[in-house]
C-alpha positions in Angstrom: -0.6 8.7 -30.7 -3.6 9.8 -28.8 -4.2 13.7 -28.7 -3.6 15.7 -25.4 -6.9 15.8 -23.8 -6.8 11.7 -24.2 -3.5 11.6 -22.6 -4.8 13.7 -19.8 -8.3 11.1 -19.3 -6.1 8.2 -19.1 -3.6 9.9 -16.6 -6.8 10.5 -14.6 -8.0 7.4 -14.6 -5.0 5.9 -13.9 -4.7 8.1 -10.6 -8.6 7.1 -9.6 -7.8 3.4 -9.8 -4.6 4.1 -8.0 -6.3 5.5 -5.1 -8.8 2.8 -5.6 -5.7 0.5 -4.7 -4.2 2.5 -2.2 -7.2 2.9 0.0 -7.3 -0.9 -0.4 -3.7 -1.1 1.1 -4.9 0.9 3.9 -7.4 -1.7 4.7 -5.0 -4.2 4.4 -3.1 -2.5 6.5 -5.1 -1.9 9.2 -6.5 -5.7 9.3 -3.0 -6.7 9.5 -1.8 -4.5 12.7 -5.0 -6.1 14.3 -4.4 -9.3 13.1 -1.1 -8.6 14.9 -2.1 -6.9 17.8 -4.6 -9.6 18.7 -1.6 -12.3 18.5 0.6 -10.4 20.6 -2.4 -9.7 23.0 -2.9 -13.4 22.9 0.8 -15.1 23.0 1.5 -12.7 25.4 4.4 -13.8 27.6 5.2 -17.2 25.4 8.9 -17.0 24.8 8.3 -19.7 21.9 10.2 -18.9 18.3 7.0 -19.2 16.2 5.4 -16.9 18.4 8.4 -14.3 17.2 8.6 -15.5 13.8 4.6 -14.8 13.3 5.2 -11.4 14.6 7.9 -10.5 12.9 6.1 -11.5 9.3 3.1 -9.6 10.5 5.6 -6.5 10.8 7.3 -7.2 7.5 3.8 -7.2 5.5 3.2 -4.0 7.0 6.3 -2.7 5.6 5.9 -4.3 2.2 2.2 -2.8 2.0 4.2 1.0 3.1 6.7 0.5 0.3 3.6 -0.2 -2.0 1.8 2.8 -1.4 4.9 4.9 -1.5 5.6 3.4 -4.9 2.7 3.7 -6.4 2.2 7.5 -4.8 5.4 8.1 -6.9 3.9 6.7 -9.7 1.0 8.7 -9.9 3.5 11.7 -9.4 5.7 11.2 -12.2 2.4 10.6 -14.1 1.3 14.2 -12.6 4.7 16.2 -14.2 4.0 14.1 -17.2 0.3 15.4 -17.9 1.4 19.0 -16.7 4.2 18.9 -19.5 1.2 18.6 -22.2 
């Protein structure tokens, strides 16, 4: 097994590539609520079912990318109380 101050590195580096992915989902984020906002803005008033559909999909990758980011911030948590035990 590695020795403390090892186990500590590779907890670090495991939370800088986290945030490395996180602020990715953030951009992914953000290019998806425009990507949905400029759909709405440009269906607006069409009462057609793919219209509704698109939108809705739009919305549910938004909350699949929140439930990422929440997942991996609890990751990187329990990796925290881990490295604080050594």
């Amino acid at each position: 097994m590695a020795g403390v101050e090892e186990v500590r590195a590779g907890i670090q580096l495991a939370k800088e590539k986290t945030s490395t992915g996180i602020a990715a989902l953030e951009q992914a984020s953000m290019a998806f609520q425009e990507a949905r906002q400029t759909l709405e803005q440009a269906t607006s008033g069409s009462s057609q079912q793919e219209v509704g559909q698109a939108l809705g999909l739009y919305s549910e990758a938004l909350n699949s990318i929140g439930n990422i980011q929440s997942t991996a911030e609890a990751a990187v948590s329990s990796a925290d109380s881990y490295a604080a035990r050594l």
